[in-house]
SESE-627843 format. One record per atom (N, C-alpha, C): x, y, z; residue in one letter. Coordinates in steps of 0.2 Angstrom, whole numbers, padded with zeros to 4 digits, always signed. Layout:
<nodes>
XYZa/...
</nodes>
This chain:
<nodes>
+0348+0289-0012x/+0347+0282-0010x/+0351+0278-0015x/+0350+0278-0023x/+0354+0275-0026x/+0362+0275-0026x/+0363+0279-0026x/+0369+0282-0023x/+0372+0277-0018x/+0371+0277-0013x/+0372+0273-0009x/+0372+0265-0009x/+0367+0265-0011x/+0366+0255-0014x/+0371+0255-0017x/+0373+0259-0022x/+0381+0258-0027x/+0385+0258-0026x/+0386+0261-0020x/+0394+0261-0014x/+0394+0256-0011x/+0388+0252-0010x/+0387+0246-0005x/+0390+0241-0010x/+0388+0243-0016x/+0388+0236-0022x/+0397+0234-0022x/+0399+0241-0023x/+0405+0241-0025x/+0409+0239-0020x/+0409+0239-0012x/+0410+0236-0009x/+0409+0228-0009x/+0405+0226-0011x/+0402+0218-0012x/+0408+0218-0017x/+0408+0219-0023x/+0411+0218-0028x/+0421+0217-0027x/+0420+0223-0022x/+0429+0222-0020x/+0431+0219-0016x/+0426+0212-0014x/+0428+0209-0010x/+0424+0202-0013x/+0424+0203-0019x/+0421+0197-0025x/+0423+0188-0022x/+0432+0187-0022x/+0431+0181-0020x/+0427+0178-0013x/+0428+0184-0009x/+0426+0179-0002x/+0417+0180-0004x/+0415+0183-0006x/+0407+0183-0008x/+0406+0176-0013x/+0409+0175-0017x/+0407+0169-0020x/+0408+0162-0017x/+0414+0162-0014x/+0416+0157-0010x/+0409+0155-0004x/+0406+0161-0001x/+0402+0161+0005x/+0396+0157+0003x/+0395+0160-0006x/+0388+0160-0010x/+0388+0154-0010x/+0395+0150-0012x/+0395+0143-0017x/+0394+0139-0009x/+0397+0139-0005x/+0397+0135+0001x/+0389+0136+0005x/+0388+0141+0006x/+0380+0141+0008x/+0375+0141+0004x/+0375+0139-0001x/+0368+0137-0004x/+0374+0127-0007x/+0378+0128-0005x/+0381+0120-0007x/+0378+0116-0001x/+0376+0119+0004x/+0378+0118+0012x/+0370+0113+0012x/+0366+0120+0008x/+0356+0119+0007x/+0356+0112+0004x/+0359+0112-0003x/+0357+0108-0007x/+0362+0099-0005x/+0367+0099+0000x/+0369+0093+0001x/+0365+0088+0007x/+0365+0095+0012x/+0359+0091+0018x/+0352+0091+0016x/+0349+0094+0010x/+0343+0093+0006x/+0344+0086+0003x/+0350+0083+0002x/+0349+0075+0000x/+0353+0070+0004x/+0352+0074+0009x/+0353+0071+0017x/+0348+0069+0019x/+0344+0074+0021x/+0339+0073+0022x/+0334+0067+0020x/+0334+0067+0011x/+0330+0060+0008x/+0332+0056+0011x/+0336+0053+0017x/+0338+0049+0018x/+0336+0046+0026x/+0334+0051+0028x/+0334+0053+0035x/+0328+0058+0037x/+0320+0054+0033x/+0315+0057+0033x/+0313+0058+0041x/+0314+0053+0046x/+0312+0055+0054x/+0317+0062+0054x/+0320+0060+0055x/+0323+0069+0056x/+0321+0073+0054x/+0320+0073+0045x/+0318+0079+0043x/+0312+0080+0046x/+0307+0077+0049x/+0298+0074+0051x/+0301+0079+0056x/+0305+0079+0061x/+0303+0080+0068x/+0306+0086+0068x/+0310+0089+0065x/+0313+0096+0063x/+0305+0101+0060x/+0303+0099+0057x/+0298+0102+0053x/+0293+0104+0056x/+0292+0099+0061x/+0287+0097+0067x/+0289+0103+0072x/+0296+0102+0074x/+0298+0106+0079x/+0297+0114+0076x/+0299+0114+0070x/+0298+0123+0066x/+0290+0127+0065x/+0285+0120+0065x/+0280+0124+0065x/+0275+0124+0072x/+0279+0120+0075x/+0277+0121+0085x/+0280+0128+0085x/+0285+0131+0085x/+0284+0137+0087x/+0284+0141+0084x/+0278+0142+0077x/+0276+0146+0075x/+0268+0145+0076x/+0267+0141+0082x/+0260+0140+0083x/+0261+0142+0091x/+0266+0140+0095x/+0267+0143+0102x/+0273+0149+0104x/+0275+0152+0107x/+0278+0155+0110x/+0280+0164+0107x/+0284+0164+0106x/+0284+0172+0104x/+0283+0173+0096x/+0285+0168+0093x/+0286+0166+0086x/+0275+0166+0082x/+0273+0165+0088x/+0266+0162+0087x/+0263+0167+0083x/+0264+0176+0085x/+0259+0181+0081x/+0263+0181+0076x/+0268+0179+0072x/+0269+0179+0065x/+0266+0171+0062x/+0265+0166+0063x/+0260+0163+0064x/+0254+0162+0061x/+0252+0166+0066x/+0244+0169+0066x/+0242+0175+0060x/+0249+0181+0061x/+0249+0185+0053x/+0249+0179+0047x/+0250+0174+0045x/+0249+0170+0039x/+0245+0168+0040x/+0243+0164+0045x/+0234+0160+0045x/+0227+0163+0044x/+0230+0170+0046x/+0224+0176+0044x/+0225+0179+0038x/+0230+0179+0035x/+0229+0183+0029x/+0231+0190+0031x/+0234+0191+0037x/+0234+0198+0039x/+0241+0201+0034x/+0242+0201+0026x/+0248+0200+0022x/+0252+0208+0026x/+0250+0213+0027x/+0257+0218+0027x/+0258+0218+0036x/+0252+0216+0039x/+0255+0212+0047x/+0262+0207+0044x/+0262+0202+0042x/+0266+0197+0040x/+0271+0200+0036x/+0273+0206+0033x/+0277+0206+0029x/+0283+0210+0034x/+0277+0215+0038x/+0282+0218+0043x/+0284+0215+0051x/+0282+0209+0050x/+0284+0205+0055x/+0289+0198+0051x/+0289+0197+0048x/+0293+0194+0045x/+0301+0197+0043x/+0301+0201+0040x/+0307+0208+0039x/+0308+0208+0045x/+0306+0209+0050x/+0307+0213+0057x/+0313+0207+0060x/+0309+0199+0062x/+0311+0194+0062x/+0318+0190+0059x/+0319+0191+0052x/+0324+0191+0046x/+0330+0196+0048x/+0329+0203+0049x/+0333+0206+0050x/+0336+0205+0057x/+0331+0207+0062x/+0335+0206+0068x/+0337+0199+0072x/+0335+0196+0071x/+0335+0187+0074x/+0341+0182+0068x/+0338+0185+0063x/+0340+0180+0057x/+0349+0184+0055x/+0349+0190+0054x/+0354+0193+0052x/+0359+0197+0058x/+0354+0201+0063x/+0359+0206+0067x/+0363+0201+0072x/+0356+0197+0077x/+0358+0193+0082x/+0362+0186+0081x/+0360+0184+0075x/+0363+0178+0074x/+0372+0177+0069x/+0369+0183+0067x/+0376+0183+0064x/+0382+0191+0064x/+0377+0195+0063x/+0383+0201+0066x/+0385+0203+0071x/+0380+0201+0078x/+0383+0201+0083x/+0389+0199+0086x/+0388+0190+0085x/+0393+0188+0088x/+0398+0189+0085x/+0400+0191+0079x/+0404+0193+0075x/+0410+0200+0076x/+0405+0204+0079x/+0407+0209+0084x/+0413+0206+0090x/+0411+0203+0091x/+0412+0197+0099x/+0417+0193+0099x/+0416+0189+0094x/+0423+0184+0093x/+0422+0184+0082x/+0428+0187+0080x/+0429+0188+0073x/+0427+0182+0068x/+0424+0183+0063x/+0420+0180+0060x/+0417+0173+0062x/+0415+0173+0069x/+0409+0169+0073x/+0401+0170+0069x/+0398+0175+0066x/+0396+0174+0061x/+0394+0168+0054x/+0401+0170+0051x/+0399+0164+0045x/+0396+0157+0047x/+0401+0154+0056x/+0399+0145+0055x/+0390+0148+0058x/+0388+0153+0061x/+0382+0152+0063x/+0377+0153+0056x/+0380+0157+0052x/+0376+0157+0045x/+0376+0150+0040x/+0383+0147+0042x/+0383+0142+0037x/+0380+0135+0043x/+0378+0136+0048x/+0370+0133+0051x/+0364+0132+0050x/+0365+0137+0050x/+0354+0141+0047x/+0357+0138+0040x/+0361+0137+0035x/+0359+0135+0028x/+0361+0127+0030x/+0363+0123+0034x/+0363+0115+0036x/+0355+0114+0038x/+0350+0117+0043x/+0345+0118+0045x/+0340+0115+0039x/+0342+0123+0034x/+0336+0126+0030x/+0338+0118+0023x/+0344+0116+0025x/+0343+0111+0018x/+0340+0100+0021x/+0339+0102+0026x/+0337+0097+0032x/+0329+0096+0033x/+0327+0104+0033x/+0320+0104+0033x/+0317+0105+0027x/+0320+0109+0023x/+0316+0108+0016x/+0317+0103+0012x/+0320+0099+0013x/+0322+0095+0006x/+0316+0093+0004x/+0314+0094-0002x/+0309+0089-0007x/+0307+0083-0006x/+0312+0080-0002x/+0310+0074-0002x/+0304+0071+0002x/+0301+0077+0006x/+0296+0075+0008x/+0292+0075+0003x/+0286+0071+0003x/+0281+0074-0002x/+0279+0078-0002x/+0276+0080+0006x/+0272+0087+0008x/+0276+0093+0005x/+0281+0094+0004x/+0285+0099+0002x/+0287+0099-0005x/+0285+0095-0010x/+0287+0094-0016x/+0285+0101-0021x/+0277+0100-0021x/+0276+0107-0024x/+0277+0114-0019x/+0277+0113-0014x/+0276+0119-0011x/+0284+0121-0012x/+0290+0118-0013x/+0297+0123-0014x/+0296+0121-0021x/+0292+0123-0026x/+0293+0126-0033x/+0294+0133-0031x/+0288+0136-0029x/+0287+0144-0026x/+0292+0145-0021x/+0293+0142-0017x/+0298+0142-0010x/+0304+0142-0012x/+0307+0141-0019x/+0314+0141-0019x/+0317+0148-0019x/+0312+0151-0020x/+0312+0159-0023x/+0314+0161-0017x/+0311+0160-0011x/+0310+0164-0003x/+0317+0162-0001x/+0319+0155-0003x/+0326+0152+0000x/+0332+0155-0004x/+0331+0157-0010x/+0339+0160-0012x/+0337+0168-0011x/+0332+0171-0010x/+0332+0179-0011x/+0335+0179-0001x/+0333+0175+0003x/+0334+0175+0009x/+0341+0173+0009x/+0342+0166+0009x/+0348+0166+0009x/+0354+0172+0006x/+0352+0174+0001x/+0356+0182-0003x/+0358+0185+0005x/+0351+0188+0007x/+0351+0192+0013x/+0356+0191+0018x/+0354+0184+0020x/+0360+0183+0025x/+0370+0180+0022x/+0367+0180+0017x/+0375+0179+0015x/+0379+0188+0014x/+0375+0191+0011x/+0377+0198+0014x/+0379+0200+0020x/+0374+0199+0026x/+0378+0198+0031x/+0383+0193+0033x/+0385+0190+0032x/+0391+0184+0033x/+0396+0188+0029x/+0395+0191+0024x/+0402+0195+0020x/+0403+0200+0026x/+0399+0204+0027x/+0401+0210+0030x/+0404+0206+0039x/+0400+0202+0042x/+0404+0199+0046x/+0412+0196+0045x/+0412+0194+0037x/+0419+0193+0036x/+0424+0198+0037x/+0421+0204+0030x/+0425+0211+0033x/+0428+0211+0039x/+0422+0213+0043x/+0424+0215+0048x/+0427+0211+0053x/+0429+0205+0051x/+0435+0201+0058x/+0439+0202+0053x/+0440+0203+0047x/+0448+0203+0044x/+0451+0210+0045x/+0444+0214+0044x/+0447+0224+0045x/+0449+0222+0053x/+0449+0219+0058x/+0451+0220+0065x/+0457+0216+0064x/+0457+0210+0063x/+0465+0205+0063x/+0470+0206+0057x/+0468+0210+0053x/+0474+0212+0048x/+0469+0221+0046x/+0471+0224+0050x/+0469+0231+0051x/+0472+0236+0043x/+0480+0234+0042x/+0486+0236+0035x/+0481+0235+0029x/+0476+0230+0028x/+0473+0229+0022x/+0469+0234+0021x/+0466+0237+0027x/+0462+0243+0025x/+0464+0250+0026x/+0470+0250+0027x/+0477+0256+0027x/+0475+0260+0033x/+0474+0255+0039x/+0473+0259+0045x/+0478+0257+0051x/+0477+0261+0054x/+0482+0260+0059x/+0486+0256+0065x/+0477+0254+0069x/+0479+0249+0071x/+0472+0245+0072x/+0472+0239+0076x/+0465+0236+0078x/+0461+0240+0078x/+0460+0243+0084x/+0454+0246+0086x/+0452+0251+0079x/+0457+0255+0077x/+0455+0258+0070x/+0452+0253+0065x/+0456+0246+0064x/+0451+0243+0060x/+0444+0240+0063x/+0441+0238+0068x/+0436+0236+0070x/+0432+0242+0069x/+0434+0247+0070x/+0428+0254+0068x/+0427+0253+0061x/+0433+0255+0059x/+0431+0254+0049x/+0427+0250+0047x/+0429+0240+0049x/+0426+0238+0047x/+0417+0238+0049x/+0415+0242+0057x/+0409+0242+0058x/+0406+0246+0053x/+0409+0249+0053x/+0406+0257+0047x/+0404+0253+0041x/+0410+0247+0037x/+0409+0246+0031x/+0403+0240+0033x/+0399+0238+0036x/+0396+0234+0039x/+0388+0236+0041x/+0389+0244+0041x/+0384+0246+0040x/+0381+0249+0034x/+0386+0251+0031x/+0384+0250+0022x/+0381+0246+0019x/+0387+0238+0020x/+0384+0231+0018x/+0375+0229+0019x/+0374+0233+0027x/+0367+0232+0028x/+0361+0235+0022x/+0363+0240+0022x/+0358+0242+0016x/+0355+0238+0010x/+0359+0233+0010x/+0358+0230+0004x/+0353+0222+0008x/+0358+0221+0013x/+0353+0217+0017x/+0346+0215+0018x/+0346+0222+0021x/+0338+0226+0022x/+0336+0226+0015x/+0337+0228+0009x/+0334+0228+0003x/+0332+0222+0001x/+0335+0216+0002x/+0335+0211+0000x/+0329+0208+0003x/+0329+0206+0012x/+0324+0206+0014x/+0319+0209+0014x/+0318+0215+0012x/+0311+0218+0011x/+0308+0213+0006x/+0311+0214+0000x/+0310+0210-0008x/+0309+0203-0003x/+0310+0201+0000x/+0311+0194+0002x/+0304+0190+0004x/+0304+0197+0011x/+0296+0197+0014x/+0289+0198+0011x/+0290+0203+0007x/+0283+0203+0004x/+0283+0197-0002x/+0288+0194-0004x/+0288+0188-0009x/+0284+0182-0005x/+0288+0180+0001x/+0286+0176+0004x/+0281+0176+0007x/+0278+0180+0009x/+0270+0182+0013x/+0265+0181+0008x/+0266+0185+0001x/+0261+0183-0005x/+0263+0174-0006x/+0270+0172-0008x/+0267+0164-0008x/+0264+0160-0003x/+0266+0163+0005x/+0263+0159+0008x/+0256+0157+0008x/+0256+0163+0008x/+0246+0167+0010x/+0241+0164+0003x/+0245+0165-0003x/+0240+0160-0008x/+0243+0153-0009x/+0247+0149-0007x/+0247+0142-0005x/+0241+0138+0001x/+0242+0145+0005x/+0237+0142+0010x/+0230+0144+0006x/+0230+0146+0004x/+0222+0146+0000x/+0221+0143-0002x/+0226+0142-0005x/+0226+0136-0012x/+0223+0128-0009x/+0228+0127-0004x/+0226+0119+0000x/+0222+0120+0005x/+0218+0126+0006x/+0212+0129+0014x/+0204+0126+0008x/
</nodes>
């Protein structure tokens, strides 16, 4: 297993500028419309509004409900589940599949969103993102992992010679293969992610219940 996470890393690593550039941009992304946001408190109100409507109705509602009960490894396995498939596979490696690196501007979304609804600037959120900022960068981690590896993989298909293969469709496979290494680190990320977030959420809501 170790093994493998250090094949993943070193791939991270040999691909160091476009990883810091995605790091420095997506969490720049959080932290400008986080002081956007102070400025532009109805919007953030009705965004907020809209985020915890559909964790109170529709499909989203029994993850929800794992937090309001306390139900912590329901909630940590529906959270992960949530994060991985909705937050990282369908939202950013898919369509990346699809149309090449179509992924990053959907990732670098989700961090315009998450810097919109969380800013501090609410009151109600002041104390609650001391603990939350922890959920926001180990998360954000996760899916900026996936934005690299969605980057791979549209440069292994449009410049296929970089990765000394043949042709497109040889680099489109490579790059899936190198994509599903990436994931490993993903998935590790979010796990650590989920159970961090489920425990702060579950004892904040004690805290203010």
């Amino acid at each position: 297993m170790m093994h493998l996470v250090r094949n993943s890393w070193v791939m991270v690593q040999d691909n160091r500028r476009p990883y810091l550039a995605i790091n420095l941009t997506f969490y720049g992304l959080v932290l400008f419309f986080m002081i956007y946001a102070a400025f532009n408190q109805p919007l953030q109100r009705d965004l907020i509004n809209a985020v915890g409507q559909s964790f109170m109705t529709g499909p989203l509602s029994i993850v929800g409900s794992a937090y309001i009960n306390a139900e912590v490894l329901k909630a940590i396995a529906l959270t992960f589940s949530v994060n991985l498939f909705i937050g990282a596979l369908i939202t950013i490696t898919l369509p990346s599949l699809i149309i090449p690196f179509s992924g990053l501007l959907m990732g670098f979304f989700r961090a315009t969103l998450w810097g919109l609804i969380l800013s501090p600037a609410n009151p109600d959120l002041r104390l609650v993102m001391i603990p939350h900022t922890i959920t926001l960068l180990l998360e954000g981690q996760a899916y900026i992992l996936a934005m690299l590896a969605a980057y791979i993989q549209g440069r292994a298909f449009l410049e296929p010679g970089t990765l000394a293969v043949a042709g497109r469709w040889e680099g489109y496979l490579e790059g899936l293969r190198r994509t599903v290494r990436i994931y490993l680190l993903v998935i590790i990320t979010l796990v650590i992610a989920a159970v961090y977030e489920v425990i702060e959420v579950v004892l904040i809501v004690k805290f203010f219940s």
